[in-house]
Backbone bond lengths (Angstrom), bond angles and torsions (degrees), N, CA, C in turn:
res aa  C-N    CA-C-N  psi(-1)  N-CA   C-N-CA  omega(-1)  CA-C   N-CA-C  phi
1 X - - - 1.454 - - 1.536 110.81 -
2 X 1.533 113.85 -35.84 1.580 99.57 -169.82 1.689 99.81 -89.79
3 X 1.362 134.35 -15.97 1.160 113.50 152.36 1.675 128.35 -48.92
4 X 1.238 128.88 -34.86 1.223 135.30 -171.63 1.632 95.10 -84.61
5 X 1.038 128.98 -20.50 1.520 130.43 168.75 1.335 109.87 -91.97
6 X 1.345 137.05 -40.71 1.162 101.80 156.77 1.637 127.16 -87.80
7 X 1.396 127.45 44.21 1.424 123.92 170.26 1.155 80.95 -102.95
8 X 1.763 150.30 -55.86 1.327 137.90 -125.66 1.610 87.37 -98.88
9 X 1.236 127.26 -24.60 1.607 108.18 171.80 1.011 147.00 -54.90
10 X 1.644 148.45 116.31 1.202 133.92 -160.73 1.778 107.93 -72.17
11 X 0.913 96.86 168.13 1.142 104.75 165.94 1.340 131.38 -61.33
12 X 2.067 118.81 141.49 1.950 87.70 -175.68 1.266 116.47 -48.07
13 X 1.317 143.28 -87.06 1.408 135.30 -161.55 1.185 118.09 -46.49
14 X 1.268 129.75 7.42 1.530 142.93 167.04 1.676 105.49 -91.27
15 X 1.324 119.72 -28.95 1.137 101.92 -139.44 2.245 98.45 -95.88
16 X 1.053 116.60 3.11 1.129 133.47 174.81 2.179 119.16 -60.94
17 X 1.730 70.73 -63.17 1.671 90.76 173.08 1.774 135.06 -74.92
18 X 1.720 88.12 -27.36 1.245 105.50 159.61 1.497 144.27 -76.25
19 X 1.744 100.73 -0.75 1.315 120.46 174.84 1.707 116.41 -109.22
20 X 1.613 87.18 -40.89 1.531 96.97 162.52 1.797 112.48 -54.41
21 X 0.974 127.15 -28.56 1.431 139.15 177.85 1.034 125.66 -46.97
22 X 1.624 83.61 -71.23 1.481 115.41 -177.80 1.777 119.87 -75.66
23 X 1.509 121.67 -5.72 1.024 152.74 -170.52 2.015 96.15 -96.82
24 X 1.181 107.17 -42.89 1.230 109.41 -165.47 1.615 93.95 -94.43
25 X 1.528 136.73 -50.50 1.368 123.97 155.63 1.825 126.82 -22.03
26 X 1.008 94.10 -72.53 1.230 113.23 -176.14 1.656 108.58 -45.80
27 X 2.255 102.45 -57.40 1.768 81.59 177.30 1.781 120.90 -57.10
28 X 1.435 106.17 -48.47 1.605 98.71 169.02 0.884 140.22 -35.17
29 X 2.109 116.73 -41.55 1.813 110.32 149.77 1.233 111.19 -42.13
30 X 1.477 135.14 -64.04 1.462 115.09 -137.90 1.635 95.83 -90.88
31 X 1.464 125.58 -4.47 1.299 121.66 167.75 1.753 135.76 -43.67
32 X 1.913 72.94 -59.00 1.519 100.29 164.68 1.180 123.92 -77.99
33 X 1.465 125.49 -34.44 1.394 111.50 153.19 1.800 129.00 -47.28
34 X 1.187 104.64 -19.86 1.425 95.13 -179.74 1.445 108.79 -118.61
35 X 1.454 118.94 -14.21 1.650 95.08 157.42 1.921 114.35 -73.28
36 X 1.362 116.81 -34.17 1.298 109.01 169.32 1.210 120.39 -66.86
37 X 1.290 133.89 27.61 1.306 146.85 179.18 1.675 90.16 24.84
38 X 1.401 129.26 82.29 1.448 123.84 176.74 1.646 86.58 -85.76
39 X 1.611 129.27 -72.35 1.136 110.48 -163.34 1.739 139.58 -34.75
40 X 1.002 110.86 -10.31 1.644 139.60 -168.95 1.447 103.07 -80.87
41 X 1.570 109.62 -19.39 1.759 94.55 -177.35 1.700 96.58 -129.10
42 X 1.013 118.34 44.13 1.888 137.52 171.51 1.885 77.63 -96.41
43 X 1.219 120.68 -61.65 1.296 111.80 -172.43 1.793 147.85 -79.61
44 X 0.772 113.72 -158.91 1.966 94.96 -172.35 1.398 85.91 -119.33
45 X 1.207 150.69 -0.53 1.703 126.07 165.01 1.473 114.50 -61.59
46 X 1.629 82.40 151.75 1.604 97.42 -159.69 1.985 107.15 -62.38
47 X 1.878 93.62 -38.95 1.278 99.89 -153.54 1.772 92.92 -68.70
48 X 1.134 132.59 28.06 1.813 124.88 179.90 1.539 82.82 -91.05
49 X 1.286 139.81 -12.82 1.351 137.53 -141.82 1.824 95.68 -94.17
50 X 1.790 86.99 -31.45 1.926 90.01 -163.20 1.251 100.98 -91.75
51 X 1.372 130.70 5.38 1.631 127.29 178.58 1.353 128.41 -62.81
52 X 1.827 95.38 2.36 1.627 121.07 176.58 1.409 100.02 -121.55
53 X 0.932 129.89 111.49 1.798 123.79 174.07 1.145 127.67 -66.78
54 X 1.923 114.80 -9.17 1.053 101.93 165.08 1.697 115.32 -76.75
55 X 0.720 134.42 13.21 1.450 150.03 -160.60 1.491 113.59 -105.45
56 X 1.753 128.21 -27.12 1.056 151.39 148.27 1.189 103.43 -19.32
57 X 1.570 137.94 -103.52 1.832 107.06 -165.42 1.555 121.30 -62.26
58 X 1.597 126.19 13.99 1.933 96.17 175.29 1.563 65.05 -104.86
59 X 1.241 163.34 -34.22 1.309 133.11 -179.03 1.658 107.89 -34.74
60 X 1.583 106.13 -79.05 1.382 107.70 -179.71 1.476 134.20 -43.92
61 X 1.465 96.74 -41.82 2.058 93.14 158.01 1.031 109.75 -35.11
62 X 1.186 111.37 -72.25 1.701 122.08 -127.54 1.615 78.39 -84.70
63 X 1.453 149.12 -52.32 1.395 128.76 -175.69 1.606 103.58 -49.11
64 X 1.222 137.23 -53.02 1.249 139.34 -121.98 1.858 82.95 -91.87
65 X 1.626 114.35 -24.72 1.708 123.47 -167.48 1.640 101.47 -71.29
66 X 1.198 96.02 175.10 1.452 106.43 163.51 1.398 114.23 -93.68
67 X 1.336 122.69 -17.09 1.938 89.99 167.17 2.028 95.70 -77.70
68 X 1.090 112.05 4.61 2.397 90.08 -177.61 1.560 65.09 -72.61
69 X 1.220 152.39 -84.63 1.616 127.76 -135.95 1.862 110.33 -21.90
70 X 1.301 88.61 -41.70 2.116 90.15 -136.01 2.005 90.19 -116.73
71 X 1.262 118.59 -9.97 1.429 108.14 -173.94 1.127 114.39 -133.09
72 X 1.521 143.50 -171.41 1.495 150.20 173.64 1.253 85.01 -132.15
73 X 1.880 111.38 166.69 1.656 140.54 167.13 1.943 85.27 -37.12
74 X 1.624 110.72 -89.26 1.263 121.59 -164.28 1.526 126.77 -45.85
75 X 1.702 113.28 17.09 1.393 100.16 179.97 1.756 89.23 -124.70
76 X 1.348 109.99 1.77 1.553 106.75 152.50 1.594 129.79 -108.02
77 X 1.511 99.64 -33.27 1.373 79.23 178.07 1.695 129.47 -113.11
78 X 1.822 101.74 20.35 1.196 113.69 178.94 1.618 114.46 -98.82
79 X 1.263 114.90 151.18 1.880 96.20 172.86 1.589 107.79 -76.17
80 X 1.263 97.31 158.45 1.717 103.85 -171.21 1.370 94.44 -138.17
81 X 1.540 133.08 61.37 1.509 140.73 -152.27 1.937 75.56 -115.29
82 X 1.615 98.73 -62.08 1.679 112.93 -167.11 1.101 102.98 -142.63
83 X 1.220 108.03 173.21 1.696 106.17 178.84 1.425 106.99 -89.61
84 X 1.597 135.55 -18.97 0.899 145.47 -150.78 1.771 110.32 -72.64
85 X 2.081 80.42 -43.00 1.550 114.48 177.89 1.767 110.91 -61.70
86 X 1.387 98.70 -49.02 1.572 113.91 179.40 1.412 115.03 -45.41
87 X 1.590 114.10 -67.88 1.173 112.82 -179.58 1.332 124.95 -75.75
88 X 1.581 116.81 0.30 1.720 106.84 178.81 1.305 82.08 -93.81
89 X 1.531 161.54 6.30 1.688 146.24 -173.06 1.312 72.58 -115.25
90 X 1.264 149.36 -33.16 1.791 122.87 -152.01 1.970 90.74 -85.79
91 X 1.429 102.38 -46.66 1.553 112.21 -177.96 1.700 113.67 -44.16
92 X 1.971 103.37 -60.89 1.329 103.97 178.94 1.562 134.21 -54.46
93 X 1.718 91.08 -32.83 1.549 117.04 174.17 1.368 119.38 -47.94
94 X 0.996 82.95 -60.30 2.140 117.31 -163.32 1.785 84.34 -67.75
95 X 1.135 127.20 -61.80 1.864 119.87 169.42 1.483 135.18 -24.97
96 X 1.791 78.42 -48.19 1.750 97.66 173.17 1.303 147.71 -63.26
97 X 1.669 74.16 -41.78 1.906 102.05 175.92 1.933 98.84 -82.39
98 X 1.400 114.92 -51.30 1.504 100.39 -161.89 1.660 109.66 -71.36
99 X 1.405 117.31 -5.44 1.696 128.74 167.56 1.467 108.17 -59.84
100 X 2.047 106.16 -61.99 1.411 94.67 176.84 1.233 128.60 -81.55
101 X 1.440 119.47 -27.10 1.547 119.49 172.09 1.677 115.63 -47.68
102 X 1.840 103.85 -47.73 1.947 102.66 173.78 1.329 124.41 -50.84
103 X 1.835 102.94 -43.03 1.182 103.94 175.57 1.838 119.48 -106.56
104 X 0.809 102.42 46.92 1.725 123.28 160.64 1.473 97.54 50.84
105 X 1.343 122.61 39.82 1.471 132.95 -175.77 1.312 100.46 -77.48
106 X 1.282 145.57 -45.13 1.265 143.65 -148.58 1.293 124.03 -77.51
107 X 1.580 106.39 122.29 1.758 129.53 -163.79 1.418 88.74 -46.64
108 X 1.800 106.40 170.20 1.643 119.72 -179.40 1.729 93.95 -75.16
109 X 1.529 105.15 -40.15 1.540 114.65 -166.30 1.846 107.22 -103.14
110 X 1.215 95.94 113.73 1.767 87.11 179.90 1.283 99.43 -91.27
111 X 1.327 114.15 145.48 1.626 140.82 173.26 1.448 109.73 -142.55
112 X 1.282 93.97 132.82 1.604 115.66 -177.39 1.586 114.73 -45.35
113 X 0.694 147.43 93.48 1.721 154.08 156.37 1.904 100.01 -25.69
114 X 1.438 105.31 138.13 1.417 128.73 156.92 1.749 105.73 7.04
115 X 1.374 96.43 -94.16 1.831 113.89 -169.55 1.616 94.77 -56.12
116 X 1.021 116.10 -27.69 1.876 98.62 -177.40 1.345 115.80 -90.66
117 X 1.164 128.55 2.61 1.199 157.44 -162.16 1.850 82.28 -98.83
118 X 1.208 110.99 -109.57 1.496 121.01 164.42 1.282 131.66 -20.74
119 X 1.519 127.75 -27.08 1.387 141.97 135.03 1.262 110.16 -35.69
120 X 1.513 119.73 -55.23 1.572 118.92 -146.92 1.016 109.96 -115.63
121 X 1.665 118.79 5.31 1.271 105.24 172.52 2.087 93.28 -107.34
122 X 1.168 121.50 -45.18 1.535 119.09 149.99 1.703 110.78 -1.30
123 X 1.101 102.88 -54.06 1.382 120.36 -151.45 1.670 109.15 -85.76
124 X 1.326 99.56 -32.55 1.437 112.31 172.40 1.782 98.62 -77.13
125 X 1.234 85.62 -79.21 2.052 65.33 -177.87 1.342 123.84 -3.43
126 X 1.606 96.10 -87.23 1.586 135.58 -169.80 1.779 86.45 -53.14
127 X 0.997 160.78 -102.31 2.251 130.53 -166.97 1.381 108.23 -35.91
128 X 1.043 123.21 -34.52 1.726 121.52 -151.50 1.195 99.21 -96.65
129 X 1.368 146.98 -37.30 1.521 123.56 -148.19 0.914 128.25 -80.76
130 X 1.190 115.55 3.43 1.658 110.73 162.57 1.493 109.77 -69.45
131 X 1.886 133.15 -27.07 1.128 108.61 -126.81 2.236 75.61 -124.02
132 X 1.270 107.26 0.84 1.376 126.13 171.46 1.086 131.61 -76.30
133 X 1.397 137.62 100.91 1.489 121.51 -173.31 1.638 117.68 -66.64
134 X 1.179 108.82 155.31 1.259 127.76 -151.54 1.911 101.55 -68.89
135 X 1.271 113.09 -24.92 1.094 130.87 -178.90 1.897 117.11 -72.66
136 X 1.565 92.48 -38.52 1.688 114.20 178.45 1.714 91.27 -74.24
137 X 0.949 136.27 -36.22 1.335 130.87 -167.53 0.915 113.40 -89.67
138 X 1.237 143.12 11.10 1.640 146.10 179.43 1.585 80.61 -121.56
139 X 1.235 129.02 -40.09 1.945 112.84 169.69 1.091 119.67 -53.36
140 X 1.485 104.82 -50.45 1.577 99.75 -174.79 1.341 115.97 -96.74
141 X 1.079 133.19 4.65 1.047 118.09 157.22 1.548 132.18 -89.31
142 X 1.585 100.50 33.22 1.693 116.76 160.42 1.573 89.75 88.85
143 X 1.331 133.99 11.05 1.615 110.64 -168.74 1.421 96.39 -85.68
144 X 1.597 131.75 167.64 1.488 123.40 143.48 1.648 116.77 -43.42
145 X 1.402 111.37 132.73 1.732 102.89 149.63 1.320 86.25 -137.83
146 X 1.486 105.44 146.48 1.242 141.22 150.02 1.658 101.15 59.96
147 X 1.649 133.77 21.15 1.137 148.56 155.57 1.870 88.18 89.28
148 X 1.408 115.08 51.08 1.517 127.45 -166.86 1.651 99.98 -104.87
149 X 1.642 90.66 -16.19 1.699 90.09 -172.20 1.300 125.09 88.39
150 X 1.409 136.80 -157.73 1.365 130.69 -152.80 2.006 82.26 -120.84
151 X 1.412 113.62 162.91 1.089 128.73 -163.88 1.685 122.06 -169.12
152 X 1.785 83.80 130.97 1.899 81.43 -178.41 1.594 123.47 -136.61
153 X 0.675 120.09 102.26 1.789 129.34 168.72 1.455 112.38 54.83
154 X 1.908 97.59 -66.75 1.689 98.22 170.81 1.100 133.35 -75.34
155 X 1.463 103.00 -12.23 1.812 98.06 170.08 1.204 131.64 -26.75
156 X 1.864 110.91 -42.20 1.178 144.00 -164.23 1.692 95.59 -106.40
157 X 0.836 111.45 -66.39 1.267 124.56 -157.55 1.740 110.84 -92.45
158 X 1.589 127.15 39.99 0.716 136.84 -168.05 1.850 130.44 -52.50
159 X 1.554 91.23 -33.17 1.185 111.00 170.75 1.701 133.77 -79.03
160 X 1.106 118.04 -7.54 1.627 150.34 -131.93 1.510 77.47 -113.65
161 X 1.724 129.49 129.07 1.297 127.65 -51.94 1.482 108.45 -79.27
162 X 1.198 117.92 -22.10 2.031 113.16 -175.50 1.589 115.28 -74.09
163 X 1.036 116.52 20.29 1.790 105.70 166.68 1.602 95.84 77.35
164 X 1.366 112.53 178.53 1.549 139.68 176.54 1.074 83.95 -73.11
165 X 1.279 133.40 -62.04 2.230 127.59 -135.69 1.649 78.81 -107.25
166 X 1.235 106.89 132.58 1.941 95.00 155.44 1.352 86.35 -121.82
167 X 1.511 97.78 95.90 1.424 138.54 151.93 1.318 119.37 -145.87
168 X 1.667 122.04 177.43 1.644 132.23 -172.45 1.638 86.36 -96.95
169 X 1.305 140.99 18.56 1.724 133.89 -170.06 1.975 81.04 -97.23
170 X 1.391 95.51 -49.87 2.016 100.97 -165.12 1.171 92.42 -67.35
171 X 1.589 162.29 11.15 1.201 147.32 -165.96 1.617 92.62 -173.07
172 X 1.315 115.26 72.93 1.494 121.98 -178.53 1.750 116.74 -69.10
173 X 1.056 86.60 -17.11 1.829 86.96 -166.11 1.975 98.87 -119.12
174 X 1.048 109.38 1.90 1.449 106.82 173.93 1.365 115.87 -67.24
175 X 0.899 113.13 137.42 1.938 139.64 174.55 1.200 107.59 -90.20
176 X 1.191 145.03 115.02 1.019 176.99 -102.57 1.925 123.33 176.00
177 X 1.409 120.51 103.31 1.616 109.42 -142.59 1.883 96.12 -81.44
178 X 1.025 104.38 148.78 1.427 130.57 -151.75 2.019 77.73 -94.52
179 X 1.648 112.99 122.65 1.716 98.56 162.73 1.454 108.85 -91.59
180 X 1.246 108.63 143.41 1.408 116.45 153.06 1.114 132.11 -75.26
181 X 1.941 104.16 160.85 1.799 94.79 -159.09 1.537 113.72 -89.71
182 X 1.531 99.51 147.79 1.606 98.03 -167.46 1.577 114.42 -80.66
183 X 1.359 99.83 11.27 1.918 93.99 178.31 1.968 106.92 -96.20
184 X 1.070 78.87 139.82 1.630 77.15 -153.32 1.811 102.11 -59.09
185 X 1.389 126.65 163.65 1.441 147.51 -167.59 2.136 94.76 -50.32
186 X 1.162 116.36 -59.85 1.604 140.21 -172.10 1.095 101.10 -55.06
187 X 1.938 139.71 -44.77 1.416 135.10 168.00 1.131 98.33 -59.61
188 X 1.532 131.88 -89.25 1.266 136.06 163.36 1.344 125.77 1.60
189 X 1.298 148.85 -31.93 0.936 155.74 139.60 1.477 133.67 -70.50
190 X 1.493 104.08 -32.43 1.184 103.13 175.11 1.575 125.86 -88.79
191 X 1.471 105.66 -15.45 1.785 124.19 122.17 1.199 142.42 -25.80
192 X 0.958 105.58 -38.93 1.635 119.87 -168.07 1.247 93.76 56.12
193 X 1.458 135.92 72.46 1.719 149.86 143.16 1.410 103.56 -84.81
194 X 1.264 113.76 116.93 1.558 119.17 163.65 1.819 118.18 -84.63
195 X 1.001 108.01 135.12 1.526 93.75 -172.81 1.865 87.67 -84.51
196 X 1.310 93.06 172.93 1.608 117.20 166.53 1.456 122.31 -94.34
């Protein structure tokens, strides 16, 4: 082991700048970790969902619906098989979206991708099947019936939790949580930034 510690050591007169470096890396990780509010989506609240604004009306649907009574975003569109499962789709997810959101990738119209598709219809089953006939569940669960083809939840149920419009027009009076800014109050001031 202390051979492999001393190959990775810089040299003394190296070893000043190389900490200063690495000192200055490191604050920039945890910088960006906390203006991207990363810790916020370790958890199942809904509002980690609005930390993207394009995300603002299926927030407001889905509050304004009857599953915001009884559910969060993550008990539809995450798998809930294991947790193991959960957090490698929340990890891969959460990759996907903050890739295209940084780089201004994101369609005018968001639509669910493949695995969220399969998440969310999983997910429908697994609350519903008691209240599903046994016949609807061999539909939706992608099998052939009756050469009807493959089939999923909203086919039928199109509206079920984001409204007709997934827009803030179908949910006019919904509140929607406002984020606060991640530069702390002391920059801001010492700016002369006025908040609004």
């Amino acid at each position: 082991m202390k051979k492999v510690i001393d190959k990775i050591k810089p040299p003394p007169k190296w070893r000043l700048p190389v900490l200063f470096s690495l000192g200055i890396i490191t604050g920039l990780f945890f910088f960006i970790v906390h203006v991207a509010r990363a810790t916020s989506y370790l958890s199942d609240k809904p509002e980690a969902c609005v930390n993207c604004h394009v995300m603002a009306p299926q927030y407001a649907t889905w509050e304004r619906s009857n599953h915001g009574r009884f559910t969060v975003c993550n008990d539809c569109h995450v798998p809930q098989d294991n947790i193991f499962k959960k957090y490698y789709f929340k990890a891969t997810d959460g990759l996907r979206h903050s890739y295209m959101f940084t780089f201004r990738l994101e369609p005018q119209v968001i639509r669910i991708h493949e695995a969220g598709r399969n998440a969310v219809q999983q997910n429908c089953i697994r609350c519903h099947i008691e209240t599903i006939h046994p016949i609807s569940v061999r539909a939706i669960s992608n099998q052939k019936i009756q050469e009807e083809g493959d089939g999923y939840c909203w086919d039928c149920h199109r509206e079920v939790p984001h409204g007709r419009v997934n827009s803030l027009s179908s949910t006019p009076y919904a509140r929607v949580p406002v984020l606060t800014s991640p530069v702390p109050e002391w920059i801001e001031k010492s700016l002369g930034i006025k908040k609004n």
